[in-house]
C-alpha positions in Angstrom: -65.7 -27.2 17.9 -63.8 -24.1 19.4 -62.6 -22.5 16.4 -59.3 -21.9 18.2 -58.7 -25.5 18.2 -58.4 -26.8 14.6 -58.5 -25.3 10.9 -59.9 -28.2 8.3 -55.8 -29.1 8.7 -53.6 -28.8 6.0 -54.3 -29.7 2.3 -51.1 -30.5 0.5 -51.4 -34.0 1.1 -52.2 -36.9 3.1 -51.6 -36.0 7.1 -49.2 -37.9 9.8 -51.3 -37.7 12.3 -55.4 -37.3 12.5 -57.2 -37.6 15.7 -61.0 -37.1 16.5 -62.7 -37.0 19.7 -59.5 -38.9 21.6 -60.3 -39.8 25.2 -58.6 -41.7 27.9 -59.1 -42.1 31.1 -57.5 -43.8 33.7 -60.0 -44.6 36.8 -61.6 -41.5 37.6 -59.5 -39.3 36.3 -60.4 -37.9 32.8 -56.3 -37.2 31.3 -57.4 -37.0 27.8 -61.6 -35.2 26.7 -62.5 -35.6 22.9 -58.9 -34.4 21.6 -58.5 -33.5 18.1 -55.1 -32.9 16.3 -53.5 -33.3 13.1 -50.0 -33.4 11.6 -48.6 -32.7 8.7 -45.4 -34.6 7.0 -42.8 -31.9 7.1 -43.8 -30.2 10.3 -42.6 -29.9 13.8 -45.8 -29.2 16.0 -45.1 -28.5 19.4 -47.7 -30.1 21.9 -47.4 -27.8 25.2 -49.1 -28.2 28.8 -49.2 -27.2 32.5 -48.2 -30.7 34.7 -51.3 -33.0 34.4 -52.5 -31.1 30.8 -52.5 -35.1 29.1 -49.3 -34.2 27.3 -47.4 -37.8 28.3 -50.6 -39.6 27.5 -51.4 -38.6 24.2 -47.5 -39.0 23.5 -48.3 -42.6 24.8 -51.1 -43.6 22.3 -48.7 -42.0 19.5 -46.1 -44.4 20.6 -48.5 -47.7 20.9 -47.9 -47.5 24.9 -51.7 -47.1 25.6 -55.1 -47.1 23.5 -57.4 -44.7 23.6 -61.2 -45.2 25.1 -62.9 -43.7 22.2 -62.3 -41.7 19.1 -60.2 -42.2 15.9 -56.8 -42.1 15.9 -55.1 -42.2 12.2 -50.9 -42.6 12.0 -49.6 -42.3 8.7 -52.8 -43.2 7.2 -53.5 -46.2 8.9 -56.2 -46.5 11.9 -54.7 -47.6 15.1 -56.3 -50.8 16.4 -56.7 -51.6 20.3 -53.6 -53.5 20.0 -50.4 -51.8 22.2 -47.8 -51.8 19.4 -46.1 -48.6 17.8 -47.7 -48.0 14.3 -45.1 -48.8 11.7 -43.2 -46.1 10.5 -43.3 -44.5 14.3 -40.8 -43.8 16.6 -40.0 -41.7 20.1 -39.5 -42.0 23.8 -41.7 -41.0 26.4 -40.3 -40.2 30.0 -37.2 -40.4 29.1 -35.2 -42.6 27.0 -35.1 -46.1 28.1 -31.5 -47.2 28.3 -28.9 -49.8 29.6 -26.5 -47.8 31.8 -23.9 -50.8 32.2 -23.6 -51.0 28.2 -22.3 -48.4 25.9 -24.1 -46.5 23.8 -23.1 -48.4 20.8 -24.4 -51.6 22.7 -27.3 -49.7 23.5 -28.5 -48.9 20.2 -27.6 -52.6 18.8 -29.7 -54.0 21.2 -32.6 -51.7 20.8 -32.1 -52.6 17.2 -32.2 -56.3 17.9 -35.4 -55.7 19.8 -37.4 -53.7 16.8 -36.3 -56.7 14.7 -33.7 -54.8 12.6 -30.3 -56.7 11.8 -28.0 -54.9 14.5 -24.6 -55.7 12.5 -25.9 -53.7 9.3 -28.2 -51.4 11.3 -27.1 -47.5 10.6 -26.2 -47.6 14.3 -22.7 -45.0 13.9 -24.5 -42.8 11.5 -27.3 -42.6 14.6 -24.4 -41.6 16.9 -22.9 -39.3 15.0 -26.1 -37.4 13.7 -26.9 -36.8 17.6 -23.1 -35.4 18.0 -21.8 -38.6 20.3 -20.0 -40.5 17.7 -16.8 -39.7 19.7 -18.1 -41.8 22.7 -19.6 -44.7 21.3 -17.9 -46.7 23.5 -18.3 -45.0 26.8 -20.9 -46.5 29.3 -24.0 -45.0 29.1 -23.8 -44.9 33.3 -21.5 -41.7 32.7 -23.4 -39.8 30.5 -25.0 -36.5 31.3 -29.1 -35.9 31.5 -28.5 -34.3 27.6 -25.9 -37.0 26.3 -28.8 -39.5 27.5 -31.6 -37.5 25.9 -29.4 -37.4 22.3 -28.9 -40.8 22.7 -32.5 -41.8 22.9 -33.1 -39.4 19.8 -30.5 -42.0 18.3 -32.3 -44.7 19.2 -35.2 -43.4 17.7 -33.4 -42.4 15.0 -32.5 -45.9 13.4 -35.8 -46.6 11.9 -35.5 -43.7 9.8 -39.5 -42.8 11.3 -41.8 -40.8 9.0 -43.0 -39.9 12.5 -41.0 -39.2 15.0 -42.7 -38.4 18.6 -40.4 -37.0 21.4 -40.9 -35.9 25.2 -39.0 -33.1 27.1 -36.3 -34.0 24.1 -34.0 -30.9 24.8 -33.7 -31.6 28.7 -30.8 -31.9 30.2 -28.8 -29.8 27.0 -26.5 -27.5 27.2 -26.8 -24.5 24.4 -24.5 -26.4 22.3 -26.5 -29.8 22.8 -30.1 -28.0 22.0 -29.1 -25.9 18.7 -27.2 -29.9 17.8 -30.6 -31.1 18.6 -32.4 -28.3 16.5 -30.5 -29.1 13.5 -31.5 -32.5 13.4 -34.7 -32.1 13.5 -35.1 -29.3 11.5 -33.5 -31.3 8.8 -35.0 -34.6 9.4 -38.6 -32.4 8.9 -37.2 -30.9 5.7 -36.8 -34.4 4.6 -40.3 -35.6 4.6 -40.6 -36.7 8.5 -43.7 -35.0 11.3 -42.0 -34.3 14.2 -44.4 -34.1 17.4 -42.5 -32.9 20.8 -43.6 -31.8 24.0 -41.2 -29.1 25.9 -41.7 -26.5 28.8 -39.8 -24.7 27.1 -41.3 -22.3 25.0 -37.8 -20.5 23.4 -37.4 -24.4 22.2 -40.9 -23.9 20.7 -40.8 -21.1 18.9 -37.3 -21.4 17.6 -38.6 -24.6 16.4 -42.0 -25.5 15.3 -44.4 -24.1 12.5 -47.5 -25.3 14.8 -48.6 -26.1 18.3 -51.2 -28.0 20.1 -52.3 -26.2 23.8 -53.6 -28.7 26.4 -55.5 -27.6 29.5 -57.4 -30.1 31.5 -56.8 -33.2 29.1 -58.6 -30.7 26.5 -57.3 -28.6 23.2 -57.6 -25.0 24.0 -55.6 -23.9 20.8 -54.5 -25.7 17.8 -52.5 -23.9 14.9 -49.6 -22.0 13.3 -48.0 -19.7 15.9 -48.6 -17.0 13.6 -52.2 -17.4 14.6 -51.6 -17.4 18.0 -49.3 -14.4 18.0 -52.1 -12.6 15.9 -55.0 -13.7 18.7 -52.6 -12.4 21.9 -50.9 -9.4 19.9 -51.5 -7.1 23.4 -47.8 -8.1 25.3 -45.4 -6.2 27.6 -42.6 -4.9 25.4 -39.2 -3.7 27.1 -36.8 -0.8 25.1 -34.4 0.3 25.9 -33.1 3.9 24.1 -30.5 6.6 24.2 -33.0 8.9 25.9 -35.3 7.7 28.4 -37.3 10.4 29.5 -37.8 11.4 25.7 -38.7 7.7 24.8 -41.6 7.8 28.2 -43.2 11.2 26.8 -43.3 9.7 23.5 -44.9 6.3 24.7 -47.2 8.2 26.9 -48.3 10.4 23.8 -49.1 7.2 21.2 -52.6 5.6 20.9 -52.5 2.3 21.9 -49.4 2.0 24.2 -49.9 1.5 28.2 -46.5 2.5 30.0 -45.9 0.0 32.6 -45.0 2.1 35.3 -43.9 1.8 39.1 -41.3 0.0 41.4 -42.1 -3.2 40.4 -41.2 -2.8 37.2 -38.2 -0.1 37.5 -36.3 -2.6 39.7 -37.1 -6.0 37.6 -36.0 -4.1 34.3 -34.0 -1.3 35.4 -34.9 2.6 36.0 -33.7 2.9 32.8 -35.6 0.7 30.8 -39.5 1.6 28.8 -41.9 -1.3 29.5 -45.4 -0.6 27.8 -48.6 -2.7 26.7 -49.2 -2.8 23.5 -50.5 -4.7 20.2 -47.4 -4.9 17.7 -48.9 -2.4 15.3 -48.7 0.2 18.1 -45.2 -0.3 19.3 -44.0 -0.4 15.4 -46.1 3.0 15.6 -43.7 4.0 18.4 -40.6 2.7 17.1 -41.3 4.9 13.7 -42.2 8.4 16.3 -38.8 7.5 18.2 -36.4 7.3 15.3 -38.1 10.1 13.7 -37.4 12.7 16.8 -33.8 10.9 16.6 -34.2 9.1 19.6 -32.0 5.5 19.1 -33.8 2.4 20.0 -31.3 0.1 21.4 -33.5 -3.2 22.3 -36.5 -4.0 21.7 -37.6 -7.4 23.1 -41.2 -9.0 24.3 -41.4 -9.4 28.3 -43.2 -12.7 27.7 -43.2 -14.3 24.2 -46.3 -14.3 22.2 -46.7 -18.5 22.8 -46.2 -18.2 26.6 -48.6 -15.2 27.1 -51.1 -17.5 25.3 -50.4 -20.7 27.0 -50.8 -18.8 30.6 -53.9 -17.0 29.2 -55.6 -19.9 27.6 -54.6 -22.7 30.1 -55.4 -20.2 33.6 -58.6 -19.6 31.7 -59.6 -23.3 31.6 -58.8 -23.9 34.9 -61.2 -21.3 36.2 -63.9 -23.0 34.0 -63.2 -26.6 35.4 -63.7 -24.9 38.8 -66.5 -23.3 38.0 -68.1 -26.0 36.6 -67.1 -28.2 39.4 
């Protein structure tokens, strides 16, 4: 195995989610090639993706919707059979929440409740609502509702089984700021009390802001598995952008420190302003610089990466196993 992919997984305790070898296919086409993954109770882990990457397939099997060809696929300690049924304890959406638009979302969640065999009357169905921030229109028809009041509401939905693991797609779609930090909260605190949380998102600000761990798919195969702290640590050399209280003094300065590439010309003058430093670097070099620019009492009034560590390694690793596949092909 690659050993970017997996450490021996975590060892404080029995895991969410173990896979070995997953692989589905669906005709010819190969969406899913000897996937591992595991997840531990307490985590958010991000699973991220170009289009086509298997993301909404291996969401699928999590969710009962599909089975895989081969391998082992273990939900809260229990093997998943060939049966398509969601493992007990499991909960989520895939491609969207599935909703009534003519009900309200009250009705909504007591008939999704009805359907999962829980008794709708006592079900926890305005606790749900209010959790996800729409306890104010429980009664409004779902019809009406926004892209991100429909997301929230499926989290809701999923939210009534009180899941130990809980597997969303795209969840903060559609939400406004407001919407995706309510969102964030929730699931920051249903992880701190004992649930795995498994998401896919595009976005990686969503990512990083909230997951300890994330699985890279490329091709229907794991190019990287881990904390992001190991992943920042293997793609340290970024594009950095500062901004300081004395440009040309800042440039000489950069130019002058080992280990720090000045990104110079047009391009990058008119994307980031004339006034603006952008250098490649590893982060021990530009804390290097940072220390040589206060020190010659130059202020440093932003520092910020171009492209965050997880998205420089998701375009690295996933444009590196494309070339392969065509390679190979």
């Amino acid at each position: 195995m690659d050993d970017r992919q997996l450490d021996d997984g975590p060892g404080d305790g029995p895991l969410a989610l173990r896979a070995r070898g997953i692989t589905k296919c669906f005709g010819n086409v190969v969406a899913l090639d000897g996937v591992d993954l595991d997840v531990a109770p307490c985590r958010i882990h991000g699973l991220v993706g170009p289009n086509g990457a298997g993301k909404t397939t291996l969401l699928g099997l999590l969710l009962g919707l599909a089975v895989p060809d081969s391998g082992s696929l273990e939900v809260l300690g229990t093997p998943v059979g060939r049966a398509l049924d969601a493992p007990a304890g499991v909960a989520g959406f895939v491609d969207g929440p599935g909703l009534y638009p003519s009900l309200t979302a009250r009705q909504n969640l007591a008939a999704l409740a009805e359907l999962r065999g829980l008794d709708a009357p006592s079900a926890p169905i305005r606790e749900a609502l209010d959790e996800v921030g729409l306890g104010e229109v429980a009664d409004d028809r779902v019809r009406g509702f926004s892209l991100g009041m429909r997301q929230r509401l499926g989290l809701a939905a999923a939210l009534l089984t009180r899941p130990r693991l809980l597997v969303l797609d795209e969840p903060s779609n559609g939400l406004d700021p407001a919407g995706t930090r309510h969102v964030h909260r929730v699931l920051g605190a249903l992880a701190a009390a004992g649930t795995a949380v498994v998401l896919s998102s595009h976005r990686m600000d969503d990512l990083e802001a909230l997951c300890s761990e994330v699985t890279i798919l490329a091709t229907g195969r794991v190019v990287f598995s881990g904390p992001l702290s190991k992943l920042a640590a293997e793609h340290q050399d970024l594009e950095y952008r500062l901004l300081t209280s004395d440009p040309p003094a800042a440039r000489a300065l950069a130019a002058a420190t080992d280990g720090i590439h000045p990104v110079e010309g047009t391009e990058a003058a008119s994307r980031y302003g004339a006034e603006a430093l952008v250098v490649r670097a590893r982060v021990d070099a530009v804390d290097d610089l940072v220390t040589r620019l206060v020190g010659e009492g130059v202020a440093l009034r932003e520092l910020a990466p171009v492209v965050s560590p997880l998205e420089a390694a998701f375009l690295a690793l996933t444009e590196s196993a494309d070339t392969g596949r065509r390679e190979a092909a």
